[in-house]
C-alpha positions in Angstrom: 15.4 -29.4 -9.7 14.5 -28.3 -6.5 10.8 -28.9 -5.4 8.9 -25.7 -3.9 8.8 -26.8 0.0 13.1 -27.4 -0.3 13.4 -24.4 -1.4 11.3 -22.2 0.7 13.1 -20.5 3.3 16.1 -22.0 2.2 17.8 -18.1 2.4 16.4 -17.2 5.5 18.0 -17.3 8.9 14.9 -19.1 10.5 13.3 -20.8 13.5 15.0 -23.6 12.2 18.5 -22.3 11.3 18.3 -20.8 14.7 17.3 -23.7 16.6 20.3 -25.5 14.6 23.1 -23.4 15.3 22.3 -21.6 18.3 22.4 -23.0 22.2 19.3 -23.7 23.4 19.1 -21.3 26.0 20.0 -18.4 23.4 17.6 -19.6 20.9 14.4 -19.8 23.7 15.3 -16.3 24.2 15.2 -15.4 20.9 12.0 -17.2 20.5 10.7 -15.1 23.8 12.2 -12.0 21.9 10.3 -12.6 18.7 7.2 -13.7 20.5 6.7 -11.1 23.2 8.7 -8.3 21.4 11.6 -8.2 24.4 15.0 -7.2 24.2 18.1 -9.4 23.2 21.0 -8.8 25.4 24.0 -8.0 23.7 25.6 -11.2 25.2 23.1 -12.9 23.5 23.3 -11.2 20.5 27.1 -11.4 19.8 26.0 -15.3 19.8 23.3 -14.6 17.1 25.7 -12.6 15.6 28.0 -15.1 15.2 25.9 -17.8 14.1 24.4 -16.0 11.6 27.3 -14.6 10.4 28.5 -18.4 9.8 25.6 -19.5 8.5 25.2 -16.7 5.8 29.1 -16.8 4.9 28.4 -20.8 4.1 25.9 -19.7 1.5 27.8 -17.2 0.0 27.4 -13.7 1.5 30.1 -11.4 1.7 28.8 -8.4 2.9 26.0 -7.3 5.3 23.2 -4.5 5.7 20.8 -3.0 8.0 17.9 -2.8 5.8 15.3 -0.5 6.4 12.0 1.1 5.2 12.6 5.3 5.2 10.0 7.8 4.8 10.1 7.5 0.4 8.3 4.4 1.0 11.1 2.5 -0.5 13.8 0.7 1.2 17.2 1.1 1.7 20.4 -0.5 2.3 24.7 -0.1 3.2 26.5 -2.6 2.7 29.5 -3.7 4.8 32.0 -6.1 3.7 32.4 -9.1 6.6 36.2 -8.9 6.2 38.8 -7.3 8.4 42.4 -7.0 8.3 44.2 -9.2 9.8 48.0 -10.3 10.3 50.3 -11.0 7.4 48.5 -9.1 4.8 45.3 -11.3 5.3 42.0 -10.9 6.1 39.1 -12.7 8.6 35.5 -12.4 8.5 33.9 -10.9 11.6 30.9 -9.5 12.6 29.9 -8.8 16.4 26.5 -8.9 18.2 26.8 -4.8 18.1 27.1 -4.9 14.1 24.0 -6.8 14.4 21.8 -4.5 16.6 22.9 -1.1 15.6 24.4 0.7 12.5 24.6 4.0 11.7 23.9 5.0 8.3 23.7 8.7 7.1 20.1 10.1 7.6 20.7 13.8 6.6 18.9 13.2 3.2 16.3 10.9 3.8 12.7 12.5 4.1 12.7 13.8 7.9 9.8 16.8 7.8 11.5 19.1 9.7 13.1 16.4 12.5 16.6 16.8 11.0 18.4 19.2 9.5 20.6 18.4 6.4 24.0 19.0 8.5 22.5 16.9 11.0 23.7 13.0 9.6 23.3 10.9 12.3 20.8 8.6 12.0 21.0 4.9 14.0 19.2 1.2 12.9 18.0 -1.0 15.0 17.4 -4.4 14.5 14.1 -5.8 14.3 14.1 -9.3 15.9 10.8 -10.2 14.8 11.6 -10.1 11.4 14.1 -13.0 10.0 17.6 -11.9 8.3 18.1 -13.3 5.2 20.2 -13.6 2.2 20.0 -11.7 -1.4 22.1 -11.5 -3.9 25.3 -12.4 -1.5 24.0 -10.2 0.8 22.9 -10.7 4.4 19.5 -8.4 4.9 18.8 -7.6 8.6 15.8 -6.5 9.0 15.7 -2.9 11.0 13.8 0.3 12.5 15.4 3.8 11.2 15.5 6.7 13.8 17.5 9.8 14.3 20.0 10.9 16.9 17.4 12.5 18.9 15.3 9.1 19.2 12.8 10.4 16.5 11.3 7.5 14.0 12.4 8.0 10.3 10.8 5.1 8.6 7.6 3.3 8.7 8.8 -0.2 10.6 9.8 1.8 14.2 5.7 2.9 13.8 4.2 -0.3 12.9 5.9 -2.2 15.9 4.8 0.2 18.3 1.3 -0.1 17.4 1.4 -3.8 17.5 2.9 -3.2 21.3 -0.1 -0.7 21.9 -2.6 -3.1 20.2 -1.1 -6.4 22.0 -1.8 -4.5 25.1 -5.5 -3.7 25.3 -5.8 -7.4 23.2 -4.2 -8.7 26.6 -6.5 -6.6 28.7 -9.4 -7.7 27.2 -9.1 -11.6 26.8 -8.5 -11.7 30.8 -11.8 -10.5 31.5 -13.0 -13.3 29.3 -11.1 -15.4 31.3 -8.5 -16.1 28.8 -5.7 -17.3 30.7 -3.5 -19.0 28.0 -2.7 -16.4 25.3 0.3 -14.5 26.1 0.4 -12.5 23.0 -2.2 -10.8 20.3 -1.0 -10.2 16.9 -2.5 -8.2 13.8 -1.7 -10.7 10.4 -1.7 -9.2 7.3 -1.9 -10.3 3.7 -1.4 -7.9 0.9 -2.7 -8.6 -2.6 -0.4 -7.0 -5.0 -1.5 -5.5 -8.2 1.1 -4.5 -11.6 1.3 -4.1 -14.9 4.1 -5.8 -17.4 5.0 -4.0 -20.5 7.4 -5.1 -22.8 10.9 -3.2 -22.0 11.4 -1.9 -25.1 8.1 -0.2 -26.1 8.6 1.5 -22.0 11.7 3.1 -23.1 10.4 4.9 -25.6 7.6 6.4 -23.3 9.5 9.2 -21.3 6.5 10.1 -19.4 6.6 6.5 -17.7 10.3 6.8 -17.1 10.0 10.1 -15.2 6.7 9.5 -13.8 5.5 5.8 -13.9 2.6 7.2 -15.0 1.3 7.5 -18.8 0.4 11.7 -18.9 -0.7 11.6 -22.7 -2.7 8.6 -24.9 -5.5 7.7 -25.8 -7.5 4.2 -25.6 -7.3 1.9 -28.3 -9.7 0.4 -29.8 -9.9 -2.9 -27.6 -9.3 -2.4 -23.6 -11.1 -4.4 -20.7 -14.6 -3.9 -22.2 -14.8 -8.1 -23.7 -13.4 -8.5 -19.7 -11.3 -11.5 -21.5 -7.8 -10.7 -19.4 -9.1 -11.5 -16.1 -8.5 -15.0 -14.8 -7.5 -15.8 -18.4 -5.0 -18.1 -19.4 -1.6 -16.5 -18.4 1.2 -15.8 -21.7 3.6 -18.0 -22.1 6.3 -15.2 -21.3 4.4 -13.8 -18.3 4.3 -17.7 -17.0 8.2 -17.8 -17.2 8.3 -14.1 -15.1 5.7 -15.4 -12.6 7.8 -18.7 -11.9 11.0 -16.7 -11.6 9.2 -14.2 -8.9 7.7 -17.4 -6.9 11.4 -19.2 -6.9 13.1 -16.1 -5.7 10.1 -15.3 -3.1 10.0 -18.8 -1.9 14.1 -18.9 -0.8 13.7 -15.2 0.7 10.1 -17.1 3.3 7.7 -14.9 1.8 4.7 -17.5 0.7 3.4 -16.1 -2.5 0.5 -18.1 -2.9 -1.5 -16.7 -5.9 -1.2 -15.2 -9.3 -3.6 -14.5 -11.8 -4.9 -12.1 -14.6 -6.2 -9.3 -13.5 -8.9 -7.1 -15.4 -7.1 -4.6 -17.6 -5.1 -5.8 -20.4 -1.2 -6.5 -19.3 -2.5 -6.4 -15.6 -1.3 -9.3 -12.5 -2.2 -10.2 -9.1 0.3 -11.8 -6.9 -1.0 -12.4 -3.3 1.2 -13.9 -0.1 0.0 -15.7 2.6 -1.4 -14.4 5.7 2.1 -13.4 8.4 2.1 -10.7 11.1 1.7 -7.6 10.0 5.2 -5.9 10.3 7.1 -9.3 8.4 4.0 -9.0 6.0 5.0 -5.2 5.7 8.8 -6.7 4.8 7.8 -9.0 2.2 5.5 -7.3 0.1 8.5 -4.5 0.1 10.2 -7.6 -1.1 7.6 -8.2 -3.3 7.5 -5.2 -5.4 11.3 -5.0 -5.4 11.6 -8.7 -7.2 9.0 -7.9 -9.6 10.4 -5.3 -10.8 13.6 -6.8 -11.0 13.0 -9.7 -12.5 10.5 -8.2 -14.6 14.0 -6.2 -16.4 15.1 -10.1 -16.7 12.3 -10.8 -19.1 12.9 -7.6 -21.1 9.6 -6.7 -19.1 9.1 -3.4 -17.0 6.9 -4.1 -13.9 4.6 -0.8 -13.6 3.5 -0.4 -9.7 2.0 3.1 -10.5 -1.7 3.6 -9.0 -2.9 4.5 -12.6 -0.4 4.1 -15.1 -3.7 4.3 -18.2 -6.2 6.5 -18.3 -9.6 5.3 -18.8 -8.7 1.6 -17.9 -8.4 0.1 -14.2 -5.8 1.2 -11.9 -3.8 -1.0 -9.7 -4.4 -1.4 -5.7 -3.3 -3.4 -2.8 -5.9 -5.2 -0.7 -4.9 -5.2 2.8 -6.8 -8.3 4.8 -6.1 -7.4 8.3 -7.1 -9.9 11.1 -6.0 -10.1 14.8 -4.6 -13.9 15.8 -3.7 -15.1 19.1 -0.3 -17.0 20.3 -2.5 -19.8 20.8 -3.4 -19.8 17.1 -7.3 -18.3 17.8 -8.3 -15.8 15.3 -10.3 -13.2 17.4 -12.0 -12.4 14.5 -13.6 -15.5 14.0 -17.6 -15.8 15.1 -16.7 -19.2 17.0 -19.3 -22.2 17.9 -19.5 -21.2 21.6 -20.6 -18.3 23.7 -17.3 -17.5 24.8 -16.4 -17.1 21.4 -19.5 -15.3 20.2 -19.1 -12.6 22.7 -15.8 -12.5 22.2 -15.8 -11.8 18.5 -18.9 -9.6 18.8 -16.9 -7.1 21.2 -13.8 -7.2 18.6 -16.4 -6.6 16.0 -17.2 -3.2 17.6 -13.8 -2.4 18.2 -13.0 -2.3 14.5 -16.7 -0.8 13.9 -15.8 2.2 16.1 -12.5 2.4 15.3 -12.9 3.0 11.3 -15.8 5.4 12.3 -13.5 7.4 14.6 -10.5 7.5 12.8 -11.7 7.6 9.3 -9.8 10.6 8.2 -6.7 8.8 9.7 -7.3 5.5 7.4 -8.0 7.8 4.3 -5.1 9.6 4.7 -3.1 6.4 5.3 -3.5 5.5 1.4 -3.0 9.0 -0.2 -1.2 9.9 -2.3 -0.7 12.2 -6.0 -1.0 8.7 -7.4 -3.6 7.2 -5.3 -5.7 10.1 -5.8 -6.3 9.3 -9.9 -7.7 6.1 -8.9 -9.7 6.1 -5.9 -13.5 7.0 -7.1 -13.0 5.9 -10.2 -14.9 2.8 -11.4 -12.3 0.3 -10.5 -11.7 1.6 -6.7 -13.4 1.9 -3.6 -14.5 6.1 -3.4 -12.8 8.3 -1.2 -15.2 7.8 1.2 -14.5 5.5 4.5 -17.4 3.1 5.1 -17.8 -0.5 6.1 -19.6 -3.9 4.4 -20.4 -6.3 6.6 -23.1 -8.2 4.5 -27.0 -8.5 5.0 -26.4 -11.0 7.3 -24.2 -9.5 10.3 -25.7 -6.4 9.6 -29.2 -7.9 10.6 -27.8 -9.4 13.5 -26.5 -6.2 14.8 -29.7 -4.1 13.5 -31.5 -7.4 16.4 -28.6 -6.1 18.9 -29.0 -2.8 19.1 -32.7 -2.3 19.1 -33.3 -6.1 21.4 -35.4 -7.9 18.7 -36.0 -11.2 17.5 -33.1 -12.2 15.0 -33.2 -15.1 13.0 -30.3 -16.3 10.6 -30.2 -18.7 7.8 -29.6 -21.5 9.6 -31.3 -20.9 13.3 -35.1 -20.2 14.6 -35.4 -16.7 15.8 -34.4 -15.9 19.2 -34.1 -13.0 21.1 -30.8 -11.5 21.3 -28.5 -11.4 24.0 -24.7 -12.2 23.6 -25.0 -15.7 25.7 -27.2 -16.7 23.1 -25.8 -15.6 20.1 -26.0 -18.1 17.1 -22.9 -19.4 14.7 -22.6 -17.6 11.7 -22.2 -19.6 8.3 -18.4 -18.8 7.5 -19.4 -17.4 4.3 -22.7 -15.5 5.5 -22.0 -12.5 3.1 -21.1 -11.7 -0.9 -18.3 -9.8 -1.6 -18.5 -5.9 -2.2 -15.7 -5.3 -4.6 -16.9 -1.0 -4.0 -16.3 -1.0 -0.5 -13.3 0.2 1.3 -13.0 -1.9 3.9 -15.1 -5.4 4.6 -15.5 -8.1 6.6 -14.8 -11.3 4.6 -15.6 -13.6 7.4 -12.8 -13.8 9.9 -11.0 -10.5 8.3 -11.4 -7.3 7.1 -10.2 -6.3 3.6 -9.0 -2.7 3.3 -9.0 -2.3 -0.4 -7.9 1.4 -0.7 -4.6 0.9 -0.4 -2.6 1.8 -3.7 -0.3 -0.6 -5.3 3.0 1.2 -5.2 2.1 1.7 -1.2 3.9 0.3 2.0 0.9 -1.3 3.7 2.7 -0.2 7.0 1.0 3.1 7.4 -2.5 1.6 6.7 -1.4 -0.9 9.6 -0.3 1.4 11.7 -3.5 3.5 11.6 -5.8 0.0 12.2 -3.7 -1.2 14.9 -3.4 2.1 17.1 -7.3 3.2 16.1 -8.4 -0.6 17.5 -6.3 -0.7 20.2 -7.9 2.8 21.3 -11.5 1.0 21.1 -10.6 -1.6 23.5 -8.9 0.6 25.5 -12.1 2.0 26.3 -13.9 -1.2 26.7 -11.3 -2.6 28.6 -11.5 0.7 31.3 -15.3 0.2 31.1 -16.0 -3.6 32.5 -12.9 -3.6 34.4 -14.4 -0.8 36.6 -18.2 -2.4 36.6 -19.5 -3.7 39.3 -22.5 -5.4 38.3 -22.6 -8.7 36.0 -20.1 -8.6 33.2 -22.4 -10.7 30.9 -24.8 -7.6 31.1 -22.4 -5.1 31.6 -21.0 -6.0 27.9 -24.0 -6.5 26.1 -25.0 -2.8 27.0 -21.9 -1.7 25.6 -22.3 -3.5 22.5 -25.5 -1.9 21.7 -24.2 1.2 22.8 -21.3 0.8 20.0 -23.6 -0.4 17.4 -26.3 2.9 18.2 -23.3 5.5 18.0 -21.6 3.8 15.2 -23.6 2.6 12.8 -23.5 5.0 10.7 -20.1 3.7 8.9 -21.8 0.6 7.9 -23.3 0.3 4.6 -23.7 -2.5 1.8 -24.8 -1.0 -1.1 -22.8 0.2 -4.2 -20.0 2.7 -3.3 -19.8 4.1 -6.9 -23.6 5.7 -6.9 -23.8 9.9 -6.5 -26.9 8.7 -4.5 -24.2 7.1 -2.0 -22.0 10.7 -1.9 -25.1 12.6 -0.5 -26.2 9.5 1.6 -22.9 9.1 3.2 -22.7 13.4 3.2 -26.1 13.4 5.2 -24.8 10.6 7.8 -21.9 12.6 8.5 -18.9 10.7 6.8 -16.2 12.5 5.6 -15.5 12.8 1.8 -11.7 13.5 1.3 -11.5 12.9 -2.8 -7.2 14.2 -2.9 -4.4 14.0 -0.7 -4.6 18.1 0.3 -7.7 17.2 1.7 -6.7 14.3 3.7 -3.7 15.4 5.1 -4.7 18.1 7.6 -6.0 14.8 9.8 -2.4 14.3 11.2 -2.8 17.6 12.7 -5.8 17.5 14.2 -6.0 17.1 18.3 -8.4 13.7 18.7 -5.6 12.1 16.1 -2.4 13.5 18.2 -3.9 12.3 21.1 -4.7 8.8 19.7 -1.3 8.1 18.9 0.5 10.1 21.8 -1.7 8.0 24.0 -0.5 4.6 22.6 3.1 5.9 22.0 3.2 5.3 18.2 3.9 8.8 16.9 4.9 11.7 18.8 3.3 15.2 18.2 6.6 16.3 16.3 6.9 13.3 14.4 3.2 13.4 13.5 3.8 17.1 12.4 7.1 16.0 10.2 4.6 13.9 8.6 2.5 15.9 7.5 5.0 18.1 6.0 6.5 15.2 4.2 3.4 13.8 2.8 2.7 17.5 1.0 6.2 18.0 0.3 6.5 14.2 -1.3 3.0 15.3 -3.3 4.0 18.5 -4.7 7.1 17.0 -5.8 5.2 14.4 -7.8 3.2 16.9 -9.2 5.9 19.3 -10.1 7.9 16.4 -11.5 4.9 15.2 -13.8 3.9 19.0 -15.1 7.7 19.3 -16.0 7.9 16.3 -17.9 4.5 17.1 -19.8 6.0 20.3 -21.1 8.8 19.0 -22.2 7.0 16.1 -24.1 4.7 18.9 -25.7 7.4 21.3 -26.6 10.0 18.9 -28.0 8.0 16.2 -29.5 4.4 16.2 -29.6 3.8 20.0 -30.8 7.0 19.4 -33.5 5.9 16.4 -34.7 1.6 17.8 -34.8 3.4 20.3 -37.1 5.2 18.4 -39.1 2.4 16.2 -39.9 0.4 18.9 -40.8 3.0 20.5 -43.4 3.6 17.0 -45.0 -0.8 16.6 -45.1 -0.8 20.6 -47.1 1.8 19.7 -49.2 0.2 16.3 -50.3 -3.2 18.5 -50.6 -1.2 20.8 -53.0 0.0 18.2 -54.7 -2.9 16.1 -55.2 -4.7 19.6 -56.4 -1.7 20.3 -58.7 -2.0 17.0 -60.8 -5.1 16.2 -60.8 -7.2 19.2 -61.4 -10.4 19.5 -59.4 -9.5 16.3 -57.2 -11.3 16.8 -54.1 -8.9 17.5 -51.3 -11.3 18.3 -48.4 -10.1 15.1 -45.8 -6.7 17.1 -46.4 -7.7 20.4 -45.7 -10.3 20.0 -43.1 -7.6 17.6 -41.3 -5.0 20.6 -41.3 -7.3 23.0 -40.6 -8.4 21.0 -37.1 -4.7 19.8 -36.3 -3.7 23.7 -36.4 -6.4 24.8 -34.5 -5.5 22.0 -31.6 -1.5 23.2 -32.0 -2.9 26.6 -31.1 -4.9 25.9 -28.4 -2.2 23.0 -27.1 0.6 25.3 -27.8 -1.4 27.7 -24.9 -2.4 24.8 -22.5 1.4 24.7 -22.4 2.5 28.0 -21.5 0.0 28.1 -19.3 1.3 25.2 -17.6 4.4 26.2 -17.9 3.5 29.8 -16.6 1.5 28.0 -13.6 4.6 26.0 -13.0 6.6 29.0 -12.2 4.4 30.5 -10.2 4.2 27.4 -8.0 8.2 27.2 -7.7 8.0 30.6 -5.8 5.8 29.0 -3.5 7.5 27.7 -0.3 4.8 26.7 2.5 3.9 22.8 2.2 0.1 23.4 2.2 -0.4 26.8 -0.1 1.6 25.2 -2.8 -0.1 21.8 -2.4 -3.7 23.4 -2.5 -1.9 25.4 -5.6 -0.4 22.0 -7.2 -4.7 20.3 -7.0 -6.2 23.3 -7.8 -4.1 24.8 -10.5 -1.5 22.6 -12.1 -3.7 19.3 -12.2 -6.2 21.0 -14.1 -4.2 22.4 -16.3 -2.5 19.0 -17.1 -6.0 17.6 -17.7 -6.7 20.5 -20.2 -3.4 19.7 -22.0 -3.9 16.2 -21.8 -7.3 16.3 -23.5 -6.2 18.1 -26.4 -2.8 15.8 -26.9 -5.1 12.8 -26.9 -7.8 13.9 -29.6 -4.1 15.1 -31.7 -2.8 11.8 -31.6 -6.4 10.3 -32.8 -5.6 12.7 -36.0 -2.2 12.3 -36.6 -0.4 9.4 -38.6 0.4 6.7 -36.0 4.3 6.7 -38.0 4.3 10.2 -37.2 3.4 10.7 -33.5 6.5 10.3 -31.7 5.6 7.6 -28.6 4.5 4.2 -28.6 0.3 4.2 -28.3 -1.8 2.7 -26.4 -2.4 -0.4 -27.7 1.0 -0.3 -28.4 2.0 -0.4 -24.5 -1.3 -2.5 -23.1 -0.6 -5.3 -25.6 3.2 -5.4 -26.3 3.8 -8.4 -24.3 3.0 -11.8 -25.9 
C-alpha cells in the first residue's frame, strides 16, 4: 500500500510533471504564467498541450473537460473523447494547445441574470493556468473561467482572479514604499473548513423533504441531541473512519492537502479542513471537496448532507474561510514580525482589512447569503448577521494606545509610548478565540466564519480581495503623494484609520440582544435574510468598488443581483411545494388514520369492558383532530400563498413576498406537524424521525 506523501499529487499535472516533460524554456514560462498571472502563448501551449495530453493518456484518461465553476455554485463539466479518426478505420489521440485554452460549451441555460438570453448559446472557457489539471475518474479536469460571447463572466473563477490581479496590484504598490524590493507578487491564501452531516443512505431515502430540498422541513428533536456535547472531538465510528480514509486517499492523488477531520458538535456532524493554498486553487479544491464527500459518502451507503441547516433546533453547518495575504518570497503580510519594518508593515495591512470590512460590510454579508444560510446565521451556533471584527484584548489595546498616543504596554514589554518605529512583538497567540464573531484575527489570519457549508468560498474572496485592495489603494495614493517623512506621514494615517473605523471592532459575545442595539447604535448594519442583503450589489459606492478594480462590471453586478433573488425564490418555492405535498399525501393521511384506529380501539375497549376508562384515547383524538384542522388550513394557506407568489414575476416583489409570506407560513405548518408527530404512533407517522436520521449511522 501506498504511503500518503507517494500518493499525493500523484493525479495532478504538477510543478513536477511539468518540469519533467516539458523543455525548460516552456516550463519557466509556465512557472512565470502561474506566478505573475501572464499569458501562455499558443506556441507554448500546444507544447503543454501535448505533454499533458501524454502524460494523462499514460494514466488512463480518455477524455478531457474544461471544468468550470457557473453561477449554481456547482461545477460543471463536457467531456471530449482524445480520439480522432484517422486512416484505415483507426483512430489517434490528439489534443492541441487551442483545445487546451478555449472550449465552447453551451451557456444558454446556465444562470446568466439577464446577460444572455436563452437563444443566445455561446458561451467560451478559458483556461486557468494557475490552477493544476488533473485526472478523475479517467478524466483530464482543466481548470477554467466561464464567460459569454460578449466577454461577460458567468461563473465565480473569472471574478476571483481578477481581484487577486486588483489586490496583487495595490500589495505591489505598497511594499515599494517600504522598500521592498524582492517580492514580485502578493497573494491572498485561503483555507476553508468544511462542515457535513452523514446519514445512513437508507433512512435519507425515505425523507423526501431532504431529497428535494436537503433540508429537513418537518421533525421534531429527540430525546438526546448535542446537549451531553459528547460528539464533538469524540472518538470517530468505525464506518465514518472507513468514509474519512476513502475522502483523504482520493483528495491526496487529486493535490488538495486535507489535513484535518474530526467530530463536530451535533450528532452525525464532521469537519474536514485543507491546508492553507492561494485562494482561487483553494476555491477548486474545496469544490473538490464537497463533490468527493458526497460521492464517496453513496459508497458507504452514507448520504453527505452540505445543507446550512439540515435539523432544526440543533447546529447548522458553516465553512470557515481563513484568509491571509502571502508574498512570493514566502512573508505573510499578516504576520506582526520582530522588526520595525515588519511592525509597520503589518500594522498598515491591519487597517486595510479594518477599513475594508467596515466599508464593505453589506458586500461581505451578502457574499454568504443565501435561503439556506439565512436559517442558520443568528442562531446559537453562527456568527449573527451582523458584520463586526475580533481582534482580542490584546491588539485591540494596542490600537486603542495608537489612536489616542498613549502609553501601551503588552504582556511581555514595559510601556512605551507609541509610535510605529517602536512598536513591540506581539505573542503569536495574544488573543482567545471568539467562536460568535464573524470575522477574526487568529494571529497571522482572519477567519471569516459566516460562510455556509454548501457555499463556493469564491464570492466571500472576491469581496475581501477587491474591498482590501480598495484600502491600500488609498494608502498607497496617500504617502506616495507626501512630501514630508514617510515614517510620520503613515503613523498619522494609521490613527486616522483606527479613529474612523473603529467602530467594527468588538470582542464580546455576538449572540447578546444587548450586542443588536449596541452594534444598531454604532451604525453597523443588521441584514438578518438574503432580501435584505441583496440590494448592496446595487448600490453606487459597491459598483464603483469593483468597476474601479475591474472585477465586476455594472451589468454583471446587476445580473447578479437578479440571480441571487431568482436562485432564492426558487429555493423557497421548491421547499413550500414539497411541504404541501408531504402534508397532503402523507402526514395529514396518516394523522387521520391514526386517529380512526385510536376511536375504534376507545370503542372497543368501552365495548368490552364496561366503564373502563378510555380518557388517554379520547382526549388524544380529540387534540390530533383539532391539529388536522388547524394543519389541514396552514396548508391551504400555503398552498393559496404559493399561488399567489407564482403570478409574481419581478425578482425583488416576489422575494420580499417568498420572506414575508411563504416562510412564515412554513414555520406555522411546521410547528403544528412537529407537535402531530410527538402524538402520533412512531409505526404510524410515515418518515424516518429524528433520532432516527441524527443517529442512523453506527
Amino acid at each position: 500500500m501506498n504511503s500518503a506523501a507517494e500518493i499525493f499529487g500523484s493525479m495532478v499535472f504538477n510543478e513536477s510533471v511539468m518540469q519533467a516533460r516539458l523543455p525548460q524554456e516552456v516550463f519557466e514560462r509556465v512557472c512565470h504564467v502561474m506566478n505573475e498571472g501572464k499569458r501562455l502563448s499558443r506556441e507554448h501551449a500546444a507544447i503543454v498541450a501535448e505533454a499533458m495530453k501524454n502524460w494523462a493518456v499514460e494514466k488512463g484518461a480518455t477524455h478531457f473537460t474544461h471544468w468550470f465553476q457557473p453561477m449554481t455554485g456547482m461545477t460543471a463539466e463536457k467531456h471530449d473523447s482524445f480520439l480522432s479518426p484517422a486512416e484505415g478505420g483507426k483512430a489517434i489521440a490528439e489534443f492541441s494547445g487551442k483545445e487546451l485554452i478555449q472550449g465552447e460549451p453551451d451557456a444558454s441555460s446556465f444562470p446568466s441574470g439577464g446577460l444572455r438570453a436563452t437563444f443566445e448559446a455561446r458561451g467560451y472557457t478559458a483556461w486557468d493556468p494557475t490552477s493544476y489539471a488533473f485526472i478523475k475518474d479517467g478524466v483530464l479536469y482543466i481548470p477554467t473561467a466561464f464567460c459569454s460571447y460578449g466577454g461577460h463572466a458567468l461563473d465565480k473563477k473569472t471574478p476571483l482572479l481578477r481581484s487577486m490581479e486588483a489586490l496583487n496590484r495595490q500589495c505591489m504598490r505598497i511594499l515599494k514604499l517600504f522598500g521592498n524590493d524582492s517580492a514580485a507578487s502578493v497573494k491572498a491564501t485561503a483555507g476553508a473548513e468544511q462542515e457535513y452531516f452523514l446519514i445512513d443512505r437508507e433512512v435519507y431515502s425515505r425523507r423526501r423533504d431532504l431529497i428535494y430540498t436537503g433540508r429537513t422541513l418537518t421533525g421534531c428533536n429527540p430525546p438526546k441531541g448535542q446537549e451531553l456535547s459528547d460528539h464533538y472531538f469524540g472518538t470517530i465510528k468505525p464506518r465514518v473512519a472507513a468514509f474519512m480514509r476513502e475522502v483523504d486517499e482520493e483528495l491526496w492523488k487529486l493535490g488538495v492537502p486535507a489535513k484535518t477531520e474530526h467530530n463536530e458538535t451535533a450528532p452525525a456532524q464532521h469537519e474536514l479542513a485543507a491546508v492553507y493554498s492561494t485562494v482561487n486553487i483553494a476555491a477548486d479544491h474545496n469544490q473538490l471537496i464537497m463533490e468527493l464527500l458526497q460521492k464517496i459518502a453513496k459508497k458507504h451507503d452514507m448520504v453527505c448532507l452540505l445543507h446550512e441547516k439540515p435539523f432544526e433546533g440543533i447546529n447548522g453547518s458553516g465553512k470557515h474561510n481563513n484568509w491571509s495575504l502571502m508574498t512570493d518570497t514566502g512573508v505573510n503580510l499578516l504576520e506582526p514580525g520582530e522588526t520595525p519594518y515588519e511592525n509597520a508593515q503589518f500594522l498598515l495591512f491591519l487597517c486595510a482589512v479594518i477599513q475594508a470590512v467596515d466599508d464593505f460590510q453589506d458586500m461581505l454579508r451578502l457574499s454568504v447569503a443565501s435561503a439556506s444560510n439565512d436559517h442558520r446565521l443568528g442562531g446559537l451556533e453562527a456568527p449573527p448577521a451582523i458584520i463586526s471584527i475580533f481582534v482580542g484584548d490584546e491588539l485591540e489595546k494596542l490600537l486603542t494606545a495608537i489612536e489616542k498616543d498613549e502609553l501601551y504596554s503588552s504582556r511581555e514589554t514595559e510601556q512605551m509610548r507609541i509610535g510605529v518605529h517602536v512598536l513591540p512583538k506581539f505573542p503569536k497567540d495574544m488573543t482567545d478565540r471568539n467562536r460568535t464573531s464573524p470575522f477574526a484575527f487568529t494571529g497571522n489570519k482572519f477567519e471569516f466564519r459566516m460562510p455556509g457549508s454548501a457555499l463556493s468560498i469564491s464570492g466571500p474572496n472576491v469581496v475581501l480581495n477587491t474591498a482590501v485592495a480598495e484600502s491600500l489603494r488609498q494608502y498607497a495614493d496617500e504617502l506616495e503623494q507626501t512630501g514630508e517623512d514617510f515614517e510620520a506621514a503613515l503613523h498619522r494615517l494609521i490613527r486616522r484609520v483606527i479613529r474612523e473605523h473603529k467602530r467594527i471592532l468588538f470582542n464580546g459575545n455576538g449572540y447578546t440582544e444587548e450586542w443588536v442595539q449596541e452594534a444598531a447604535a454604532r451604525g453597523l448594519l443588521n441584514l438578518p435574510t438574503t432580501p435584505d442583503a441583496v440590494p448592496a450589489y446595487l448600490a453606487e459606492k459597491n459598483v464603483s468598488l469593483f468597476t474601479r478594480h475591474q472585477v465586476f462590471t455594472r451589468e454583471e453586478l446587476s445580473a447578479r443581483h437578479d440571480m441571487k433573488l431568482d436562485l432564492y425564490n426558487k429555493v423557497i418555492h421548491i421547499e413550500a411545494a414539497t411541504m404541501i405535498s408531504m402534508l397532503r399525501k402523507d402526514i395529514l393521511p396518516a394523522v387521520s388514520r391514526f386517529s380512526g384506529t385510536l376511536a375504534e380501539n376507545g370503542s372497543r375497549k368501552a365495548s368490552f369492558c364496561p366503564g373502563a376508562d378510555t380518557s388517554y384515547e379520547s382526549s388524544t383524538v380529540m387534540r390530533l383532530s383539532s391539529l388536522l384542522t388547524d394543519a389541514a388550513n396552514a396548508t391551504q394557506i400555503l398552498e393559496n400563498d404559493l399561488a399567489v407568489s407564482d403570478r409574481l414575476s419581478e425578482v425583488t416583489e416576489l422575494a420580499v413576498f417568498c420572506r414575508d409570506r411563504i416562510l412564515p407560513d412554513m414555520n406555522t405548518l411546521r410547528a403544528l406537524a412537529d407537535t402531530m408527530e410527538t402524538i402520533t404512533d412512531k409505526e404510524a407517522w410515515p418518515y424516518p424521525s429524528y433520532g432516527d436520521l441524527l443517529f442512523s449511522v453506527n
